[in-house]
Structures are given as C-alpha cells and as structure tokens.
C-alpha positions as CSV (number, residue, x, y, z in Angstrom):
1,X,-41.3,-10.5,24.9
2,X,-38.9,-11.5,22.3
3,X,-35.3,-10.5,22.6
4,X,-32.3,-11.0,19.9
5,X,-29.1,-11.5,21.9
6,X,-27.6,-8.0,19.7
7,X,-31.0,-6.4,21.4
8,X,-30.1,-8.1,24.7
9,X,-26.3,-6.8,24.3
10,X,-26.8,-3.1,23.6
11,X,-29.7,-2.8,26.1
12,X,-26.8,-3.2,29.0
13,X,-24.5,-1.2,27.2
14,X,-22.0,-4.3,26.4
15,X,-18.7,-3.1,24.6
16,X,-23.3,-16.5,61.5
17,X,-20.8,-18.6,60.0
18,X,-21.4,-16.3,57.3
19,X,-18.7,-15.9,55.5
20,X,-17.4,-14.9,52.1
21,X,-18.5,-14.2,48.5
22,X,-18.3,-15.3,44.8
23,X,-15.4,-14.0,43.3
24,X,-14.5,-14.8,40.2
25,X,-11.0,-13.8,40.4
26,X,-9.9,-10.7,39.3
27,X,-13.8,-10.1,38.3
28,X,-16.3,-10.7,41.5
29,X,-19.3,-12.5,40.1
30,X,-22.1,-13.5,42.4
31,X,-24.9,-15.7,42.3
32,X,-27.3,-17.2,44.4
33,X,-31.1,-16.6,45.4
34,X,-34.7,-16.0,47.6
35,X,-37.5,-13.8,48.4
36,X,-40.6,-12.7,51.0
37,X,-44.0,-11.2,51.3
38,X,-46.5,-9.8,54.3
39,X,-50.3,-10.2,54.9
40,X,-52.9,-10.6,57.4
41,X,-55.2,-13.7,58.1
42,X,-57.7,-14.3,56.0
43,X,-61.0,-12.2,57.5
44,X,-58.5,-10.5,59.6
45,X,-58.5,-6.3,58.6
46,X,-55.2,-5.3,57.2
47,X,-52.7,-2.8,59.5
48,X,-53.1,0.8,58.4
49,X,-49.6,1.1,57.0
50,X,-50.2,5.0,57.5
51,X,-50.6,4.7,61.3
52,X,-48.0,2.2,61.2
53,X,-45.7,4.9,60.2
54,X,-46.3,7.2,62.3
55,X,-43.9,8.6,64.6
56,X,-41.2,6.4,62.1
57,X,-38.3,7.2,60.3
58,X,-36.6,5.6,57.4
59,X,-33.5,3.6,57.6
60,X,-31.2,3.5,54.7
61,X,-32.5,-0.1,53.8
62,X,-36.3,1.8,53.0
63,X,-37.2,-0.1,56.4
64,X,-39.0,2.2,58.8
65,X,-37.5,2.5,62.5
66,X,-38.2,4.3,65.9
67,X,-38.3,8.0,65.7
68,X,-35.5,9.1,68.3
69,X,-38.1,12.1,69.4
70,X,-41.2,10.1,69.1
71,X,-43.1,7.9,71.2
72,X,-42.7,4.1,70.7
73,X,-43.7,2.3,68.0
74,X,-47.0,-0.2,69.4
75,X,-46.4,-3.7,68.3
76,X,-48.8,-5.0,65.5
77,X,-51.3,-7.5,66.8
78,X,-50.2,-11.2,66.2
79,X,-52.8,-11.9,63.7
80,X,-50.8,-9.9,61.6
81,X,-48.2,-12.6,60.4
82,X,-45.7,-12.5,58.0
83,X,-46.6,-13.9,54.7
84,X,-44.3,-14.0,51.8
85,X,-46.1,-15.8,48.9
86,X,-45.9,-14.3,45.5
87,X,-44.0,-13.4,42.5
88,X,-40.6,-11.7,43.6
89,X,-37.8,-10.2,41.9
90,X,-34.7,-10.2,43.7
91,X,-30.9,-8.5,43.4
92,X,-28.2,-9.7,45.2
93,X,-24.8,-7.2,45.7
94,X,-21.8,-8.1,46.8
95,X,-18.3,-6.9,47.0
96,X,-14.8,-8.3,46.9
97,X,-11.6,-6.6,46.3
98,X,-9.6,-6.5,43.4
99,X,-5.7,-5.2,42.9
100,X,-6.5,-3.8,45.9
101,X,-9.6,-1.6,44.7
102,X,-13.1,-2.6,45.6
103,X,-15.8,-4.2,42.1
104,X,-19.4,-4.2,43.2
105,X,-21.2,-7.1,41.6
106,X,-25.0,-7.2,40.8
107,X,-27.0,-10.8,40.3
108,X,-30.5,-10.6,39.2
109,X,-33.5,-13.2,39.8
110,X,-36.6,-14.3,39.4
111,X,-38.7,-16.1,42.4
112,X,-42.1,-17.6,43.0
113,X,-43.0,-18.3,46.9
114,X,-45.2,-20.4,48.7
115,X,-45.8,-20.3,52.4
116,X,-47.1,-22.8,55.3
117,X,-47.4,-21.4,58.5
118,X,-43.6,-20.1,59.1
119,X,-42.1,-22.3,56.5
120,X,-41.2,-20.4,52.9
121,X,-40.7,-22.6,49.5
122,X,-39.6,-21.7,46.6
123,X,-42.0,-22.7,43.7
124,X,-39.7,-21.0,40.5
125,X,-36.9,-19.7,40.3
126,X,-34.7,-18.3,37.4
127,X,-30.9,-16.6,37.4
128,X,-30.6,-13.7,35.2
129,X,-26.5,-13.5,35.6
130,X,-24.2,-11.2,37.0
131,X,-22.5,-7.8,36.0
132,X,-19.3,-6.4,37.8
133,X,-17.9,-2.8,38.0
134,X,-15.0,-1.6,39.6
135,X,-11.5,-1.9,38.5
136,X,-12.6,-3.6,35.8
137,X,-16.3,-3.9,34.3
138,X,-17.6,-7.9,33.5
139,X,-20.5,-9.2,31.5
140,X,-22.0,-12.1,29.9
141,X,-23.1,-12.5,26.3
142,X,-26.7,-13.4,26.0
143,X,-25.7,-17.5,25.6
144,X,-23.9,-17.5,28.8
145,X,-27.4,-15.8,30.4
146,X,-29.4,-17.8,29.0
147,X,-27.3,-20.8,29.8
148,X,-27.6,-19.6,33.5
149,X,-31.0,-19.6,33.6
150,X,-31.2,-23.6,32.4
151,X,-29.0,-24.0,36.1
152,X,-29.4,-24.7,39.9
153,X,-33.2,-24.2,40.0
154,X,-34.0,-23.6,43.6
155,X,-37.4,-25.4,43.6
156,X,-37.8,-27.1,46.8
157,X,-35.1,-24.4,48.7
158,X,-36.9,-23.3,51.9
159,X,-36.8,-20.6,55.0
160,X,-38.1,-19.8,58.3
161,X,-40.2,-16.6,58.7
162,X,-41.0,-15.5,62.0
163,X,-42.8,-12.0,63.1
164,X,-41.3,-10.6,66.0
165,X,-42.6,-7.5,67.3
166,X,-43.3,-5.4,63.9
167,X,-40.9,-7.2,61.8
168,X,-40.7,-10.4,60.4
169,X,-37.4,-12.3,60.7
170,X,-36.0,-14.6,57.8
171,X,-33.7,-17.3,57.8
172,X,-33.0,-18.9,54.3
173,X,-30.4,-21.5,54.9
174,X,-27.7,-22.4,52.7
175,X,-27.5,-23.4,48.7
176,X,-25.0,-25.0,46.9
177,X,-24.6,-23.5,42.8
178,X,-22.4,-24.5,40.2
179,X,-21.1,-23.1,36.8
180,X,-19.7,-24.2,34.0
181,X,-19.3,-28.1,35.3
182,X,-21.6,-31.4,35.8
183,X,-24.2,-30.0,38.8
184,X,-24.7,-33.8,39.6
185,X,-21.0,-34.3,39.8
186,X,-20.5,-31.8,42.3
187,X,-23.0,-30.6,44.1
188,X,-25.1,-33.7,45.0
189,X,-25.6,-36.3,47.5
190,X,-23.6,-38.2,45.2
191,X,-20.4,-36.5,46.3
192,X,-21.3,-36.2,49.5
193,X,-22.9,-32.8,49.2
194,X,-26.6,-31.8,48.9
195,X,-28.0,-28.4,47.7
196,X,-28.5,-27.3,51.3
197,X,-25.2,-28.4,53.1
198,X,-23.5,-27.0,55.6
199,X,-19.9,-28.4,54.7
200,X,-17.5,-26.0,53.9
201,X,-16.2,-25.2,50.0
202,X,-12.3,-25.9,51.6
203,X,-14.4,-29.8,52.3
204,X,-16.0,-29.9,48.7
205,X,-12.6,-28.3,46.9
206,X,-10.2,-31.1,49.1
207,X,-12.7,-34.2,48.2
208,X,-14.4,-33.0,45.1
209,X,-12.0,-31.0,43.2
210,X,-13.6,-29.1,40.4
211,X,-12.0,-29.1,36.9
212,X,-8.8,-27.3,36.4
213,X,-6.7,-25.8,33.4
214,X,-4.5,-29.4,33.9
215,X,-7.4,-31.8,34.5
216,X,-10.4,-30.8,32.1
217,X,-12.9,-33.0,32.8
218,X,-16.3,-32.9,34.3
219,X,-16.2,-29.5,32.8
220,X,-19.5,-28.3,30.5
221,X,-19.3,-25.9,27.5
222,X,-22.8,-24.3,28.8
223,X,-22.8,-21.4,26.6
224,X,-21.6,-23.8,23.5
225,X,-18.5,-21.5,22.7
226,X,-16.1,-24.1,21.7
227,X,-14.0,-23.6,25.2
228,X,-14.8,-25.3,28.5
229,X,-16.7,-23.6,31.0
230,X,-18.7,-20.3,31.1
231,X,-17.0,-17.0,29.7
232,X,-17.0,-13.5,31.2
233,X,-16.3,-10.6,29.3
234,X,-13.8,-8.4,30.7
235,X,-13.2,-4.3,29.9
236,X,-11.4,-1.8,32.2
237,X,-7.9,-1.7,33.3
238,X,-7.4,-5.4,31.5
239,X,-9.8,-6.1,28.2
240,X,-10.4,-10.1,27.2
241,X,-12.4,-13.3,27.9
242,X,-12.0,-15.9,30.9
243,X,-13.3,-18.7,30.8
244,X,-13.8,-20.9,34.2
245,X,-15.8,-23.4,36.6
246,X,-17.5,-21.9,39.6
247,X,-19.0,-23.4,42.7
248,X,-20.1,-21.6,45.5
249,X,-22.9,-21.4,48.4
250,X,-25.6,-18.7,49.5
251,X,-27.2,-17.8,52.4
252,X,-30.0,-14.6,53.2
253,X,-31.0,-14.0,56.8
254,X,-32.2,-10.5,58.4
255,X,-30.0,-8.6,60.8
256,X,-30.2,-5.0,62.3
257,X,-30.7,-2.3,59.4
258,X,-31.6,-5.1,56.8
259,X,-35.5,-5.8,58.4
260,X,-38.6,-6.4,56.7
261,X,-41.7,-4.1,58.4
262,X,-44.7,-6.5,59.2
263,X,-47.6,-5.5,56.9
264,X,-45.3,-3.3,54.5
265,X,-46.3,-2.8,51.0
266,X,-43.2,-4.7,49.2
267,X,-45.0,-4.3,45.7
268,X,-44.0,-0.4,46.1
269,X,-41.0,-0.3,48.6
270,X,-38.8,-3.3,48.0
271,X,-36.6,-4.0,50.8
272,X,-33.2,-5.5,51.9
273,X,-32.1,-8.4,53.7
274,X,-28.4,-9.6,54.6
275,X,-26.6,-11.8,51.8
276,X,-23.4,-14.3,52.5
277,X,-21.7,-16.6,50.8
278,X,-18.2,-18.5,49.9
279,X,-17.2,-19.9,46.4
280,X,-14.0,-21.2,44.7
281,X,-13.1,-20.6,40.9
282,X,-10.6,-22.4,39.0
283,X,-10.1,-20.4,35.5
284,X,-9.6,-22.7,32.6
285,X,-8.4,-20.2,29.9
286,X,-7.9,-16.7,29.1
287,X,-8.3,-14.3,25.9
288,X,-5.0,-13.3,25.5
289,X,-3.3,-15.1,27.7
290,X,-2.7,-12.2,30.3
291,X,-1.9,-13.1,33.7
292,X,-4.0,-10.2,35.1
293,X,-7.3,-12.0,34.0
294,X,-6.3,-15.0,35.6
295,X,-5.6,-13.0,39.1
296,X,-7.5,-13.7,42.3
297,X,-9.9,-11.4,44.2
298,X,-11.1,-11.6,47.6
299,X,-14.1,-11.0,49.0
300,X,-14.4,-7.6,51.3
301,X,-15.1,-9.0,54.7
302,X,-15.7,-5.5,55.9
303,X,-18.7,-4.9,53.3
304,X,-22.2,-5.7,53.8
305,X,-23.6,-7.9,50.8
306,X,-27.4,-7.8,50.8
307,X,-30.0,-9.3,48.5
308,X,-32.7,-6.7,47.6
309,X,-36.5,-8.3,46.7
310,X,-39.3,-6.5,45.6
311,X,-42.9,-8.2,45.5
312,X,-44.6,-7.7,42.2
313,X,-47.7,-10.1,42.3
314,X,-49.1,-12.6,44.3
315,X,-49.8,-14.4,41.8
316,X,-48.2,-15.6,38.2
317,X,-51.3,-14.9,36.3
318,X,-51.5,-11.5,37.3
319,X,-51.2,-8.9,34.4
320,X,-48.3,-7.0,36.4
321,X,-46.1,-10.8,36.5
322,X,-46.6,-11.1,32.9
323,X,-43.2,-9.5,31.6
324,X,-41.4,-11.7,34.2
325,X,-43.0,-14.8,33.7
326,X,-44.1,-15.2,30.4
327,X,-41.8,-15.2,27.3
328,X,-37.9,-16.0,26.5
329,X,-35.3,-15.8,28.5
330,X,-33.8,-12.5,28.2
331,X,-36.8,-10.8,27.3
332,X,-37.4,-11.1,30.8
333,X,-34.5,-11.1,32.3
334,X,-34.3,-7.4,30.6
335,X,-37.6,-6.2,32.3
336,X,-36.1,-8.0,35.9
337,X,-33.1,-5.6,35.4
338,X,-35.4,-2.5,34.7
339,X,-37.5,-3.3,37.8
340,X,-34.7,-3.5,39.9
341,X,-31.8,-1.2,38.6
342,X,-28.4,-1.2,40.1
C-alpha cells in the first residue's frame, strides 16, 4: 500500500511507581508500546466463550465481569492459559493538562508477539506517532511519522503473563524512548541507562542532560527539516511549529476494570490494559516565536491512561496482517489508525 505524504496528510484531516506521562509541553504527545493474546494447549478443546459469558456483564473496558444478580462465574480449567502470540495493533491514550484544560493524546503501533510459557517477547514492533486534541490539536507531517517508525524498536522488550482465575494478568515492565536526539547517547548502557531501567527521568535529566535551546548538541534532525529535533504541528488556541527532544519511559500492567478475559476473542473485541509513564521535553525552537508553544503541560495524575490492543492474526503471513505488515510506512500506519480509531 503505497501512500504519498499529501495522501497521508489529508487522510487525518491535517490543516506502582507508576507515574506520569509524555507531555510535550503545551501539546501532550505520548509514545510508547506492547501487546497480548489467549489460547488453549495444543489438543486441549477451546472454552465455549458463549458459556463463558453467561451470567456476565460488560465493563466499560469491553471486559466481561460478574453479573451482580447472577450466580458466580466458574473459573476456567488451568489448561486454559493465557497466550498472547500474534500480530497486534495497539493505541495508547493519555492525558495531561494544558492552560489548565485537559488534551487527550492518541499513539498508534504495530506489534508482533512471541510467548514461552509466561514470558511475552516482542518480535516487531513499529510507532505510528501521536495526535493531540484538546486546547490545542497537534500532528506530525508524514517525515516526522515515518522518521518515528525508523526509532526505539522494542525487539527484545518482554512481560509476564499469568492466568489467574479467568483472567490473565500482564506485567510489561518499563522502556526507555527517545526523540529527536542520539538513542545511543541517551538511553543506553553507555550512560548508565538501558532500555528497561528503572532509574527515574529526574536521574537521567541530572546526569544525562538532553540537548537544550543553549546547548545543541547530541540533537538529530530526524525528519530532515533543516531545524534540530522533531517538529509538531500545532492548530487551536495557538497555531505554529515546535520543534524539540523527547525522552521518556512506558510501562502496561492490568489492574481492576482494565483485565483481559482468559479465552476471549481479541481479533473481534480488543481490549484495555493500564498505561504509565514519565518523560521530559526540552523545546529547541518555535514557529513564531510565541511563548505559548513553548509552555509546559502536566500530566493528569487523576486520569487513567490505558493502551488498547486488538489481535489481528497470529501470524504475519496471514492475509488479514497483510495491510499492517507489508508495504511503506504510512500506508500502514493509515490502515493501523482505521483499525483502531480514536
């Protein structure tokens, strides 16, 4: 699927230390990460998923729960484990608050799992970029996109899945992303830092600082527009371009309301899990030079950010993958958007 970046601009209408989220200043713009599948042993029959719903409701999440006036749910035999291999999309939301308003931001990706026993790998991965709405609305041309996409691969990033009862229980620990700057520079073991530590970004920002509008280097021109860093285009109450450095880290875990049923169907009914993260921006320039686009945002510790995934194969070279695995960049990036609209 072939996609000309005017195509790819007028298709979106362009114009528990768990802690915080990426906010790019006055814009919040997340990224980050994961995904999960269910299945039975081999030679081992399949749950019903009709008589597992039974006497269940729906919780806002699409995740079935008790019926209050029903009896109680039986737990699924243990041979039914939690398997989440496969070809995934995924959309992570997350909030922050800006002028005092809340922006919703929405960051779309692609993910290929592999499981052994209770350990989950990802095999390929690909970041489709962000879009913010709120006080002000934020998107990327299609060189920034596809200049994301090149970035912090998660191959190798792993989780724990566990069934308990008739849910299975994920814990995807924490990965470190950076934009706009040298990823070996600062996020490696080189400084200190590897993909999947726990150090803090007040640690990284106080050993490692990132580039600044004073102290340009180690920054990268990914999308190759002549000014350092990556640029987000900015409409609403203030209109221009930033351009800045990010770094940040992610985290997905399940938590009450944000379960995954044992056995579900997640190629029809994709479901949510918890999302956290923390991230530091340091803008490098503005277009004009308006203080409001170089303003901080927060994030809303009072929201709940989640990363939605939906299944859509188990495997790559199934003719349902094809539009997310097979041709450029945002060709499919525009059919993971369809798939998963915000």
């Amino acid at each position: 699927m072939n996609m000309k970046a005017s195509e790819w601009l007028a298709s979106r209408g362009h114009g528990r230390q768990h802690g915080h989220r990426l906010l790019p200043g006055i814009l919040v713009l997340s990224c980050a990460v994961s995904l999960l599948a269910c299945k039975a042993e081999d030679n081992v029959l399949e749950p019903d998923p009709i008589a597992l719903t039974e006497n269940m409701d729906v919780v806002d999440n699409g995740t079935p729960g008790p019926d209050a006036g029903g009896d109680a749910n039986p737990i699924l035999d243990s041979d039914a484990h939690c398997d989440l291999s496969g070809v995934w999309l995924g959309r992570m939301v997350t909030y922050s608050l800006a002028l005092s308003l809340q922006q919703t931001a929405n960051n779309w990706y692609f993910y290929e799992f592999s499981q052994e026993g209770e350990t989950l790998t990802v095999t390929d991965h690909m970041d489709c970029g962000v879009e913010v709405t709120g006080t002000v609305d934020v998107t990327l041309s299609a060189e920034t996109t596809v200049a994301l996409s090149e970035h912090n691969r998660q191959l190798g990033r792993q989780a724990i899945v566990q069934q308990v009862d008739n849910y299975c229980e994920l814990d995807m620990g924490r990965f470190w992303s950076v934009r706009g700057a040298n990823e070996e520079a600062y996020v490696s073991s080189q400084v200190g830092t590897k993909r999947n530590d726990t150090k803090s970004v007040l640690d990284l920002s106080t050993s490692t600082p990132l580039p600044d509008e004073d102290n340009l280097d180690g920054h990268e021109d990914w999308d190759q527009d002549d000014n350092a860093g990556i640029a987000w285009s900015v409409s609403g109450i203030v209109m221009g371009t930033r351009h800045s450095v990010q770094r940040d880290w992610t985290e997905y875990y399940t938590a009450p309301g944000y379960q995954i049923e044992a056995g579900g169907d997640w190629n029809q009914q994709p479901f949510r899990v918890r999302a956290e993260f923390d991230n530091e921006e340091n803008i490098l320039a503005a277009m004009p030079d308006n203080g409001l686009l170089k303003s901080p945002s927060r994030p809303d510790y009072d929201a709940e950010h989640y990363l939605e995934l939906k299944r859509i194969a188990l495997d790559r070279d199934a003719d349902e993958a094809s539009p997310f695995v097979d041709g450029e960049v945002l060709g499919r990036c525009q059919a993971i958007r369809q798939a998963l609209p915000r």
